[in-house]
C-alpha positions as CSV (number, residue, x, y, z in Angstrom):
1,X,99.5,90.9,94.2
2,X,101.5,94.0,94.4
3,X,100.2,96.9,96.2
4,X,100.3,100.5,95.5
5,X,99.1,102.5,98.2
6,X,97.3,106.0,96.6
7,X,95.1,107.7,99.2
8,X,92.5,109.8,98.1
9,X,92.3,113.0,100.1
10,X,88.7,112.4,100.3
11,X,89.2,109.2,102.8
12,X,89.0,110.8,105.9
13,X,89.9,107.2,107.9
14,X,93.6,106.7,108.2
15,X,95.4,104.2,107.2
16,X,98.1,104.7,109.6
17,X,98.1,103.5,113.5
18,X,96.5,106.8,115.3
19,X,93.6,107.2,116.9
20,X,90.2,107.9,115.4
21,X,87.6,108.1,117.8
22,X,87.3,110.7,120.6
23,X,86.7,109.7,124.1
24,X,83.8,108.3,125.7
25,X,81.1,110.8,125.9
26,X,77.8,109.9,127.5
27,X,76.5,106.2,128.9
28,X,75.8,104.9,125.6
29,X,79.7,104.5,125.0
30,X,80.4,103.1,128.1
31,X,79.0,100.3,126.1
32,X,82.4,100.9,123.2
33,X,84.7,101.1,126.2
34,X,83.6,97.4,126.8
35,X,84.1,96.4,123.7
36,X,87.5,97.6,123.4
37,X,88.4,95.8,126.6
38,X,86.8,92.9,124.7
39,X,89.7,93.2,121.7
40,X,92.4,93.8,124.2
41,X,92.2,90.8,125.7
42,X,91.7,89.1,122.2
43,X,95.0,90.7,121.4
44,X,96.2,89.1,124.9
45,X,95.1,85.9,123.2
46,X,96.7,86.5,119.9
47,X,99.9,87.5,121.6
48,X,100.2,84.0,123.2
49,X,98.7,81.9,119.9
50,X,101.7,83.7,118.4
51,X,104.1,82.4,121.1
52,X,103.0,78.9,121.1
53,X,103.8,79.4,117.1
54,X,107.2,80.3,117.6
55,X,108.1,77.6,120.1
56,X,106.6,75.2,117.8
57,X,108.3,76.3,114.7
58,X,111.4,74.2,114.9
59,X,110.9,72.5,111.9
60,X,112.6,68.9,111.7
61,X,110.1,66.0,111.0
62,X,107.0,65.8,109.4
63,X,105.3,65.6,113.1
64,X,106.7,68.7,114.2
65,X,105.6,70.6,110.3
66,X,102.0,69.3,111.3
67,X,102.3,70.6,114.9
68,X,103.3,73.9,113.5
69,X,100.7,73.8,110.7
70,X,98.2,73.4,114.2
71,X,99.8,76.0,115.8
72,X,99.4,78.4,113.1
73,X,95.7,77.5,112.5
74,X,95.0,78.5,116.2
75,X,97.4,81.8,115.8
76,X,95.5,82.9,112.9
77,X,92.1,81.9,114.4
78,X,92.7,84.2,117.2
79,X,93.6,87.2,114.7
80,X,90.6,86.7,112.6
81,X,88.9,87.5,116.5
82,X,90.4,90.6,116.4
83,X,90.3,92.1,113.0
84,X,87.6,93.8,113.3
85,X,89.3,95.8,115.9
86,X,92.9,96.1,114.4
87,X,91.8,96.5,110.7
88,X,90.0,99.4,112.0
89,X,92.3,101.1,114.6
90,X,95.7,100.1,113.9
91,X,95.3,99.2,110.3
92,X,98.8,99.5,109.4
93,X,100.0,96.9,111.7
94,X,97.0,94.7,111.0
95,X,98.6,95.2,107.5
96,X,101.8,94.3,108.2
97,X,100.4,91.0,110.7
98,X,98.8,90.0,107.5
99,X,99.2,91.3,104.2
100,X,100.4,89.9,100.8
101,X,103.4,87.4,100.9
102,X,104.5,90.3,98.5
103,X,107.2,93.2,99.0
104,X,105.5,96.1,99.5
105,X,106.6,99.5,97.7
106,X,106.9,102.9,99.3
107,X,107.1,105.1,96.7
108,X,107.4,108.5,98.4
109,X,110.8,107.3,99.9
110,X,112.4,106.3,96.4
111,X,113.0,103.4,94.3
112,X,115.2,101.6,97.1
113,X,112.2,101.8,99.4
114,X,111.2,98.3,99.0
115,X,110.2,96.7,102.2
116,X,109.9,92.5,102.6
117,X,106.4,91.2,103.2
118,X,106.1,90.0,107.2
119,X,103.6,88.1,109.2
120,X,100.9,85.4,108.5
121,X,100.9,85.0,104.9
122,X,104.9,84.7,104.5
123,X,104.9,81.7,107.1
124,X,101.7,80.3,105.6
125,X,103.6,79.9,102.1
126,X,107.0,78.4,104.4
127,X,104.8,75.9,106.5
128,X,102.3,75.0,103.6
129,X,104.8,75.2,100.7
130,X,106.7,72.1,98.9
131,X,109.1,71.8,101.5
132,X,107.9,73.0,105.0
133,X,111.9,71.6,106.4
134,X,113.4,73.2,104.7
135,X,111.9,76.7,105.7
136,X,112.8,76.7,109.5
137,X,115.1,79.0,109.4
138,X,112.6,81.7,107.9
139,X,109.6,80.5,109.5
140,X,111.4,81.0,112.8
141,X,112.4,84.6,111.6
142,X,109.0,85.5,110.3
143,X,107.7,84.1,114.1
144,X,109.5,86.6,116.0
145,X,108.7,89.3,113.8
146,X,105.1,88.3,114.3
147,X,105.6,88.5,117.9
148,X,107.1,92.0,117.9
149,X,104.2,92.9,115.7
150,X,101.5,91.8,118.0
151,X,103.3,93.5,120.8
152,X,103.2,96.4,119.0
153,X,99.4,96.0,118.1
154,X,99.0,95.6,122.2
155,X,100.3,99.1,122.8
156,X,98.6,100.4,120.2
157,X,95.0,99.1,121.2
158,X,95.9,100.4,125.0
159,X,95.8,104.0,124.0
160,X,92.4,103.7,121.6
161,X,89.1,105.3,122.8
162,X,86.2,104.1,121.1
163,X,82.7,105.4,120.4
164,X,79.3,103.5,119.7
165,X,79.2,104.4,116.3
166,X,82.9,103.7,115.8
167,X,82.6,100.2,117.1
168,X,79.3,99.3,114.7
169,X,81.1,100.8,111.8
170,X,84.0,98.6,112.5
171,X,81.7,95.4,112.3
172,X,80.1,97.0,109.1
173,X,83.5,97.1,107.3
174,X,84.8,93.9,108.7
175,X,81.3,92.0,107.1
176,X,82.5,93.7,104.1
177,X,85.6,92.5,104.1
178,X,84.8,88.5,104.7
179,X,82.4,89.5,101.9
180,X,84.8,90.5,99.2
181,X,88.4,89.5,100.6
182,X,88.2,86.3,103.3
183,X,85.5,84.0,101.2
184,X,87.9,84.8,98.1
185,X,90.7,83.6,99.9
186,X,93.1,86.8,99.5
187,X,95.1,86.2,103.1
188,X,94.8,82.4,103.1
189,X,95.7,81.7,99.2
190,X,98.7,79.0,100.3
191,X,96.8,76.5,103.2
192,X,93.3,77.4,101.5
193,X,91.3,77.8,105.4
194,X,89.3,80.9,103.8
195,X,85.6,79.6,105.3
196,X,87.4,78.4,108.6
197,X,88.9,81.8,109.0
198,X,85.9,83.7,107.7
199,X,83.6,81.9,110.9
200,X,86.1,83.2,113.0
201,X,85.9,86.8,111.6
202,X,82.4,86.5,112.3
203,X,82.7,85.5,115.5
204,X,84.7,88.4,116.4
205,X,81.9,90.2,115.3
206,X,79.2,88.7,117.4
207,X,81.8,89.2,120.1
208,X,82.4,92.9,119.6
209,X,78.6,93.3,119.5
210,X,78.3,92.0,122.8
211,X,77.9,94.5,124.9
212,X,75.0,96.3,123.4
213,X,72.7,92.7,123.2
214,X,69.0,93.7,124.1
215,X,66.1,91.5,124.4
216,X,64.4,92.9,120.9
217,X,63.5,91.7,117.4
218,X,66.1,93.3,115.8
219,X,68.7,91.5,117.8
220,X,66.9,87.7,117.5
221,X,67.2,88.4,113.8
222,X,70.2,89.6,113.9
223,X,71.5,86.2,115.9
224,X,69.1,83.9,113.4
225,X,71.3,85.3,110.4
226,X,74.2,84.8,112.2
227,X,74.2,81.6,112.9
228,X,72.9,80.3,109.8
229,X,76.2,82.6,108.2
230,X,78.0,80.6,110.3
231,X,76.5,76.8,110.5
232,X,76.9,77.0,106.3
233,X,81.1,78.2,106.7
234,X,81.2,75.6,109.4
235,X,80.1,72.5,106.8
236,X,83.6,71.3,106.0
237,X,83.1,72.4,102.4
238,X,85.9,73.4,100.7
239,X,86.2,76.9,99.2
240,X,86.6,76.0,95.7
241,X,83.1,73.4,95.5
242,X,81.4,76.2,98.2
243,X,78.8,78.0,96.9
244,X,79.6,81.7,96.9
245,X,76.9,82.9,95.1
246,X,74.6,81.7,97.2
247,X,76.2,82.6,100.6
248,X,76.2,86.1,99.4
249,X,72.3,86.0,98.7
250,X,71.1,84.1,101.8
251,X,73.7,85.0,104.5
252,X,76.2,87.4,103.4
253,X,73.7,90.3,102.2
254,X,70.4,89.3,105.2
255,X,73.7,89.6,107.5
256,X,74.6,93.2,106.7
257,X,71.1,94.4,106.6
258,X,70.4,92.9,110.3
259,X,73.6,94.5,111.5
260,X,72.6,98.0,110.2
261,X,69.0,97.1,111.4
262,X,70.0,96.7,114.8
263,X,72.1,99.6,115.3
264,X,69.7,101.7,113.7
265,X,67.3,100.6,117.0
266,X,69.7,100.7,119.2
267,X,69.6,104.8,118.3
268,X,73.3,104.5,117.0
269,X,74.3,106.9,114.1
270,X,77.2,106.3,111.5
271,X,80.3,108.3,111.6
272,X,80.6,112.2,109.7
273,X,82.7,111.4,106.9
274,X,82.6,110.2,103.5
275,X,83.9,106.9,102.3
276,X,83.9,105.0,99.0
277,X,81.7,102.6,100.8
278,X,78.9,104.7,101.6
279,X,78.3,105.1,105.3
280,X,74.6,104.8,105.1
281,X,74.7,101.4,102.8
282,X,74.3,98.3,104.4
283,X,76.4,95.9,102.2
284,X,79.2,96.8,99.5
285,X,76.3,94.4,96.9
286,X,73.9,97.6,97.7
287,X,72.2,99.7,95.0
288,X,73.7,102.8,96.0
289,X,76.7,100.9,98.0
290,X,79.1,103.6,96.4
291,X,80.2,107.4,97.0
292,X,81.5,108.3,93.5
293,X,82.8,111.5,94.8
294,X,85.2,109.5,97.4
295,X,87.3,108.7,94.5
296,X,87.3,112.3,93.3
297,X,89.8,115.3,94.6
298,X,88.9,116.3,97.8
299,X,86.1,119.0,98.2
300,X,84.8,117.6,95.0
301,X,80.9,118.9,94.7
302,X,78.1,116.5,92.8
303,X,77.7,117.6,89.4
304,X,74.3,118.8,88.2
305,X,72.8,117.6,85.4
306,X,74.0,120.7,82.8
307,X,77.8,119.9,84.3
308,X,77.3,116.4,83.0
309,X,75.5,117.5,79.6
310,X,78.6,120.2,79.3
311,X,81.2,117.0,79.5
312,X,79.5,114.8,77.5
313,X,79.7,117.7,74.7
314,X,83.4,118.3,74.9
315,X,83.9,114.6,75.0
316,X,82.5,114.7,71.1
317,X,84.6,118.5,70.8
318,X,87.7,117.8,68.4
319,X,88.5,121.4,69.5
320,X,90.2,119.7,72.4
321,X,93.0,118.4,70.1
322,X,95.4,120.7,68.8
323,X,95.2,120.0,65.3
324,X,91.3,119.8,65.6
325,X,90.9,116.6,64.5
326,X,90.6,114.4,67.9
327,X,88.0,114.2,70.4
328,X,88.0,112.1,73.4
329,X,85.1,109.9,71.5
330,X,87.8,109.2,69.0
331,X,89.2,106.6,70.6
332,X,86.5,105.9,73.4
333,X,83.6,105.4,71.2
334,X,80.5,105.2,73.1
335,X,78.9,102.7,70.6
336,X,81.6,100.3,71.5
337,X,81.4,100.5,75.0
338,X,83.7,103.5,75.3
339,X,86.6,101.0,73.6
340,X,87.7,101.2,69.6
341,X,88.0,97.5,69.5
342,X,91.6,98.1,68.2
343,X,94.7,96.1,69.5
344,X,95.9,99.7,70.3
345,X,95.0,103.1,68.2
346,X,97.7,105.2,66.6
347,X,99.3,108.3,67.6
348,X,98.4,111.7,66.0
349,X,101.6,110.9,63.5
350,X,100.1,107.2,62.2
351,X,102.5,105.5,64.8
352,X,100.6,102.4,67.0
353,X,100.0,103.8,70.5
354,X,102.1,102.3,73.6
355,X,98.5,100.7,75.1
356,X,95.2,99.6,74.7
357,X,92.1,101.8,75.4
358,X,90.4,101.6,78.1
359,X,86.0,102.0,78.9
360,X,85.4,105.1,80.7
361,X,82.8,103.5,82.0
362,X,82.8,103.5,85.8
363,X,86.0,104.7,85.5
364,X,85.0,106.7,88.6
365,X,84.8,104.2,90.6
366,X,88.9,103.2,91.3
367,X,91.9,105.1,92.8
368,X,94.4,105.6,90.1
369,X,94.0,106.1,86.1
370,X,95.8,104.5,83.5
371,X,97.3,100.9,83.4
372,X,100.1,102.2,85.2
373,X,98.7,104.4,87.5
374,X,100.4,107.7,86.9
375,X,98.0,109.8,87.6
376,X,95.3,109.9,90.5
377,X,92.1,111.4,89.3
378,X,89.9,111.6,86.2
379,X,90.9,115.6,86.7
380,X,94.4,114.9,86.2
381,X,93.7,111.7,83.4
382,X,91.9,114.8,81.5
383,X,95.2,116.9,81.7
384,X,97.6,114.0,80.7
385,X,95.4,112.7,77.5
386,X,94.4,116.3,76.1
387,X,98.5,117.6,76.5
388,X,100.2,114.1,75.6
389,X,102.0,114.7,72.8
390,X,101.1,111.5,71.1
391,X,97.4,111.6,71.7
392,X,96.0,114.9,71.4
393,X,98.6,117.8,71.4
394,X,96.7,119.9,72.9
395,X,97.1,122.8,75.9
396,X,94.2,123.0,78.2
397,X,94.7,127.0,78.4
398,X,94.9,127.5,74.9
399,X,91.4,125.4,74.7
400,X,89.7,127.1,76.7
401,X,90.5,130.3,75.6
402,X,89.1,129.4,72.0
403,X,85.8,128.1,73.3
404,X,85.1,131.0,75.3
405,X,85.2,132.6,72.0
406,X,82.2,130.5,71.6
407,X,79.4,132.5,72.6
408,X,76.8,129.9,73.4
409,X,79.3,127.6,75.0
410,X,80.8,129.9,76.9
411,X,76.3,131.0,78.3
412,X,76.9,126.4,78.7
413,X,79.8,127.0,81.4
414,X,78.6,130.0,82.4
415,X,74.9,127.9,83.6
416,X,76.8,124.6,84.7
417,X,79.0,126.3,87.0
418,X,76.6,128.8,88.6
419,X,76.8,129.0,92.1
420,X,79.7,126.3,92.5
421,X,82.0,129.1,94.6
422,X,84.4,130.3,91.3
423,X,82.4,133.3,89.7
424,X,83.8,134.9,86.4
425,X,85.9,137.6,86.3
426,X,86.9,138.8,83.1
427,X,84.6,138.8,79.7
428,X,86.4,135.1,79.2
429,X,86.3,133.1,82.8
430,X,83.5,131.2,82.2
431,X,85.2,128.9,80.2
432,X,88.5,128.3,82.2
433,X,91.4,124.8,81.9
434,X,90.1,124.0,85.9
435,X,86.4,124.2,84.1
436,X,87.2,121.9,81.2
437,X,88.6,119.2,84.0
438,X,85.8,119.3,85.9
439,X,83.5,118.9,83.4
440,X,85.2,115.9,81.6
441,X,85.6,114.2,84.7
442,X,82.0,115.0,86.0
443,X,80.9,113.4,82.6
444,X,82.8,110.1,83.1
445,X,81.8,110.2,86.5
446,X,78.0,110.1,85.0
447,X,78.9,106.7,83.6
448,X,78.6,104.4,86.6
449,X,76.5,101.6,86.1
450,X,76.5,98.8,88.8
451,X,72.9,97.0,87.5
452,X,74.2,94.2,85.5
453,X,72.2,90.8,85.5
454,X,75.0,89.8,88.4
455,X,74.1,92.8,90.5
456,X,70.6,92.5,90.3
457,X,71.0,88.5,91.4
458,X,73.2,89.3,93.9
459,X,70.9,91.6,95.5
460,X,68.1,88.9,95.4
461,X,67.2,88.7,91.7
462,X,67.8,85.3,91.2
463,X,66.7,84.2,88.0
464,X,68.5,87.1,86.5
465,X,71.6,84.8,86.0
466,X,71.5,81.5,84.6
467,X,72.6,78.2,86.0
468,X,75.7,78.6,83.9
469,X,76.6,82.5,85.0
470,X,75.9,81.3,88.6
471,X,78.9,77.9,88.3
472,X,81.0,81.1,86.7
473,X,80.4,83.3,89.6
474,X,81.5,80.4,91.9
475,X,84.4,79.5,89.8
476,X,85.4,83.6,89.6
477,X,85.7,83.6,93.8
478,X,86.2,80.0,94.5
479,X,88.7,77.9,91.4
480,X,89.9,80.5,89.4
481,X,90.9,82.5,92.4
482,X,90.2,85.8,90.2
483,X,88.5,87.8,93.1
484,X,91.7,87.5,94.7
485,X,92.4,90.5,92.4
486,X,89.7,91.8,90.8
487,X,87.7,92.6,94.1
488,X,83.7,92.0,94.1
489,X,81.7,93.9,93.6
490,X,83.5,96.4,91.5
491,X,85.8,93.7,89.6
492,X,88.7,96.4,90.1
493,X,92.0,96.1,92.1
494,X,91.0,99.2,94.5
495,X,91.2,96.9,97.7
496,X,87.9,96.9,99.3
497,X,86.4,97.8,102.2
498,X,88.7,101.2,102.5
499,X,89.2,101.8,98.9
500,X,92.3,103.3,99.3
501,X,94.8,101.9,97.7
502,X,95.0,100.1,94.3
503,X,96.8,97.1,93.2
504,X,99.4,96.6,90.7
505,X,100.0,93.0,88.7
506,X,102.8,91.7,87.3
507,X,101.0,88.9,84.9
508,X,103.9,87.8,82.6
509,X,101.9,89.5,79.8
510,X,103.4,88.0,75.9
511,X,103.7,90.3,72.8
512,X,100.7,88.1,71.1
513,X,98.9,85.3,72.3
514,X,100.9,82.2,72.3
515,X,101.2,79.0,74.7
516,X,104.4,78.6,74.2
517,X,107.2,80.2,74.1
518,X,106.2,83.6,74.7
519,X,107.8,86.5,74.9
520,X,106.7,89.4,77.4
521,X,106.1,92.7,76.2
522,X,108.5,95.1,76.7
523,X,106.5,97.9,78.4
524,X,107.7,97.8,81.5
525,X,104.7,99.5,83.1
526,X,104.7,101.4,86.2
527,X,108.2,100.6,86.8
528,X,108.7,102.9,83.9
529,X,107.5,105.9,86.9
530,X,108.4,104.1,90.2
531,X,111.9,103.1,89.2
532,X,111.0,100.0,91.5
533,X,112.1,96.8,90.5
534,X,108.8,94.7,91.9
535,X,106.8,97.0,89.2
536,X,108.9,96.0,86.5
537,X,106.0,94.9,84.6
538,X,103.5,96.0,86.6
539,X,100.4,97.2,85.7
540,X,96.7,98.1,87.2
541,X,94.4,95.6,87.8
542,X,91.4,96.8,85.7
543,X,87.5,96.5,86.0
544,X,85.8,93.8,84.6
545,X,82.7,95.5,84.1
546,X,81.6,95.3,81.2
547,X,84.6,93.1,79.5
548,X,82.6,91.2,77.0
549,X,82.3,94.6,75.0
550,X,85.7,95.6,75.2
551,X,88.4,93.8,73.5
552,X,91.1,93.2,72.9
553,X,92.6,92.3,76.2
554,X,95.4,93.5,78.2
555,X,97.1,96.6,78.2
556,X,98.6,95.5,74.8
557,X,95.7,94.4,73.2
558,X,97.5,91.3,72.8
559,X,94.5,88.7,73.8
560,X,91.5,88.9,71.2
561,X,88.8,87.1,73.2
562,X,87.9,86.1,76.5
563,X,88.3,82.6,76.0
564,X,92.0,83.7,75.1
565,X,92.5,85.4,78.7
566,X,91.0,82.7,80.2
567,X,93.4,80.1,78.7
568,X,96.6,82.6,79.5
569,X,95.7,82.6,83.2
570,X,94.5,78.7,83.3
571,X,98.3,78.2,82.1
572,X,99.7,80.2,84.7
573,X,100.2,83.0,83.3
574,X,103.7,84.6,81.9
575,X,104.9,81.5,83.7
576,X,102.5,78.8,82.2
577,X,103.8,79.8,78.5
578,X,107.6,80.0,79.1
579,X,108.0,84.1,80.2
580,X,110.3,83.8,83.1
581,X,110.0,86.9,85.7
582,X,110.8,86.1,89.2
583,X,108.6,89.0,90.2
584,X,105.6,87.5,88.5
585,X,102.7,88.6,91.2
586,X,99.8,86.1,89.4
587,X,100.2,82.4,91.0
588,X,102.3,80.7,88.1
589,X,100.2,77.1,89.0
590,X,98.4,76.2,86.5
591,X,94.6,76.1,87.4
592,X,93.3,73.2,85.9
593,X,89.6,74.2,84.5
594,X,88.1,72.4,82.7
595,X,86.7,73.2,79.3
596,X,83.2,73.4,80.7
597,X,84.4,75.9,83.5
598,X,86.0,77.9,81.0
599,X,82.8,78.6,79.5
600,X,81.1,78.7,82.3
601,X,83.8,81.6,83.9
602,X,83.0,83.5,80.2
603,X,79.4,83.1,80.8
604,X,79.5,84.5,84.0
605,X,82.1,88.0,83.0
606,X,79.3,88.6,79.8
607,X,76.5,88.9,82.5
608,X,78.9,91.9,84.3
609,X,77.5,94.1,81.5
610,X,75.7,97.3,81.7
611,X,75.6,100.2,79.5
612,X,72.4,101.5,80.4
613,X,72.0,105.1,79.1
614,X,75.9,105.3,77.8
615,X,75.3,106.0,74.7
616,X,76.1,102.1,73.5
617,X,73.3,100.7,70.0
């Protein structure tokens, strides 16, 4: 995967090494203070697993590959001890300790600003590759690196301060991480130790907690859960014949909920900020587990119901185009899911479109619009489609300024927008271009829906999936590796549990569907704005949410069914049907699914669907 860091100025924790907490104030955090001491000296630890690496990487028989391969288990072991801590406090080291074998793109610097990928996962593909001897000379770079990396980490954890609710938050986020990333096998997708790594992320939870153990029901059941989380990772299956589906249900979920539990009676609150993972919710497979305004511009207020009503009318207003003749429901037509069901639709002149259309629906809920990412915001996505040339020609100013001529639209603006701070002042400023944006985006917004059958199983509903959805579910996070990019629960490529930063793919996409042969599509996707040669090809990793409504697939349209997709990535993607890019980010091996798990994996992406109250017959 290739990653595109967009923060949202909403996300008020950093994703850069500085601290975040203020100083001890008052006994309770006396109680942090300990558990800091408890990650510095599980840094100590890491600092000499990482040593013992290095001296053992000298790569020259198959005994001294496996001693290295043991060397690296124990290394890695004692950083999954520690990230809770370093995810959360020095996050941008922890990053670079343990990211994507992947170069990593800094787009604010320039094109040129391509940096290598470093730590863990670049030795894990050396040491675990096809030929391990070969790779000393890059596994022993990679080594030191790691070593001047957790040195840095060292420092960086000497200078925290830490405060009670600080320290449970941190164990909140790193539950939801093992949830959505470690059990889908995102940093270990080479030597395959996902569940061995994920028991030791858990244990570095129990160890963190520590400090704050009382004799009280809340923390027996919180124990209980615990250790049946970690007895069931500890059973030597492997992660592609492990049950996700039902680790979520009986450990993963019970887990989350006993860790919120217990701080709630230890009289701990939650941070004052607001986060795409809601700071109240216990687990990221919650209800109400997501803050749609953290993806919004920052200072963003909830929308009232006549905001919403107002959007949903201009949506339908072919006033919006310049010629009149084009409404946003045009081409997002809410009977079809908000698609068109075309390959792509035409421009205003007849011409085909560059890309497919997309569902707005929970379109709020990811960092970046478009397939290639170009824009932020639904505010901004609202600018780009009403003035692009090609779709609707039209000027946001000169929009507005006809439908305040409008006299009971303009009384509509003039009711959604009481009291919101920005009171008229002229005969025409109720109906204003910043109004229109809002609107729009407040109405798209409206459109999350996070209730399909798999949500409601997930959260204990059982029977609403069948036996068949289930083996997909398992096959989606376990086989098929497709969580590894299309992060649970939300099936997008915002990276959970920070949700702030979105992923670009380079897939290898043909011109048509073929298995053979192929040809990749020309559009050379965000490339086409970064200038970046690892995005050349590169585009968002959409939502899966509701994908049985809305084909074709890809951002050409070029895939008519699911069964299609599913055979383009069982090949391998681009690679699997003769496209040759050596910065193809999908694994190019093929899968190997059978035909039963390819209907089974189908099965399971129909039950994402939910169009509840959208507008969909």
């Amino acid at each position: 995967m290739s990653v595109l860091v967009v923060l949202s100025a909403c996300e008020r924790t950093p994703s850069t090494d500085a601290p975040i907490a203020s100083a001890p104030a008052g006994g309770g955090d006396v109680r942090a203070a300990h558990t800091l001491d408890i990650w510095r000296a599980h840094v100590d630890t890491l600092a000499d697993r990482v040593a013992q690496l290095d001296t053992a990487a000298t790569l020259s028989t198959p005994e001294s590959v496996a001693r290295a391969r043991a060397a690296f288990v124990a290394a890695r072991r004692a950083y999954k001890h520690v990230e809770v801590g370093l995810e959360y406090y020095v996050p941008s080291t922890s990053r670079s300790m343990n990211g994507p074998a992947l170069p990593e793109v800094e787009e604010s610097e320039g094109p040129e600003a391509v940096f290598p990928p470093t730590g863990f996962q670049v030795i894990e593909e050396s040491l675990y590759g096809d030929d391990p001897l070969g790779e000393q000379d890059a596994v022993r770079q990679e080594t030191a690196t790691l070593r001047q990396l957790v040195t840095r980490a060292r420092t960086m954890m000497q200078a925290q301060r830490a405060t009670d609710d600080r320290i449970w938050d941190a164990a909140k986020l790193e539950l939801a991480r093992i949830g959505t990333l470690g059990l889908a096998g995102f940093d270990s997708p080479v030597a395959g130790h996902a569940l061995r790594e994920a028991d030791a992320a858990l244990e570095g939870v129990a160890r963190s907690l520590a400090p704050y153990r009382a004799d009280t029901p809340a923390w027996a059941t919180l124990d209980s859960v615990m250790a049946a989380a970690r007895t069931t990772l500890q059973a030597g299956t492997t992660r592609e014949a492990f049950d996700h589906f039902a680790f979520i249900v009986t450990h993963g979920n019970p887990l989350a909920r006993a860790l919120r539990d217990t701080r709630v009676s230890l009289g701990i609150g939650t941070p004052a900020e607001r986060r795409a993972f809601r700071m109240d919710a216990a687990s990221v497979f919650d209800s109400a587990a997501f803050d749609v305004l953290a993806f919004a511009p920052l200072n963003t207020t909830p929308a009232n119901g006549e905001t919403v009503a107002l959007g949903r009318q201009l949506f339908h207003d072919v006033r919006l185009s310049g010629d009149g003749r084009r409404a946003c429901s045009s081409c997002h037509v809410p009977e079809q899911a908000f698609t068109d069901g075309r390959r792509v639709n035409t421009a205003r002149g007849g011409a085909p479109l560059a890309r497919n259309t997309p569902t707005v629906i929970n379109s709020g809920l990811q960092l970046g619009v478009f397939s290639d990412l170009r824009t932020t915001y639904l505010e901004d996505q609202v600018t780009d489609v009403v003035e692009n040339v090609d779709e609707m020609h039209g000027s946001l100013d000169a929009t507005a300024a006809l439908l305040a001529r409008d006299p009971a639209l303009a009384a509509r603006f003039r009711t959604a927008f009481a009291g919101t701070g920005s009171p008229p002042v002229g005969r025409d400023a109720d109906v204003t271009a910043a109004r229109l944006r809002s609107a729009l985006a407040a109405y798209q917004r409206s459109l999350t829906r996070l209730d399909s059958p798999v949500d409601r199983a997930l959260r204990g509903e059982v029977a609403a999936l069948t036996l068949e959805a289930r083996r997909g579910f398992n096959l989606f996070v376990g086989k098929g590796k497709c969580a590894t990019c299309h992060f649970l629960p939300l099936t997008t490529g915002t990276v959970p549990p920070m949700y702030q930063k979105s992923e670009v793919e380079v897939l290898g996409t043909p011109v048509r569907a073929v298995t053979a042969r192929g040809s990749v599509d020309p559009d050379v996707g965000r490339y086409r704005l970064s200038r970046a040669e690892p995005h050349k090809y590169a585009f968002r990793t959409p939502s899966l949410r509701n994908v049985a409504l809305t084909a074709p697939y890809m951002h050409n349209g070029a895939y008519p069914t699911l069964e299609s997709v599913i055979d383009f990535y069982n090949r391998g993607g681009g690679a699997g049907i003769g496209i040759a890019l050596e910065n193809q980010t999908l694994p190019p091996d093929p899968l190997n699914l059978t035909a039963g798990e390819q209907r089974d994996l189908v099965t399971f992406l129909r039950a994402l669907t939910d169009t509840t109250g959208t507008g969909r017959r």
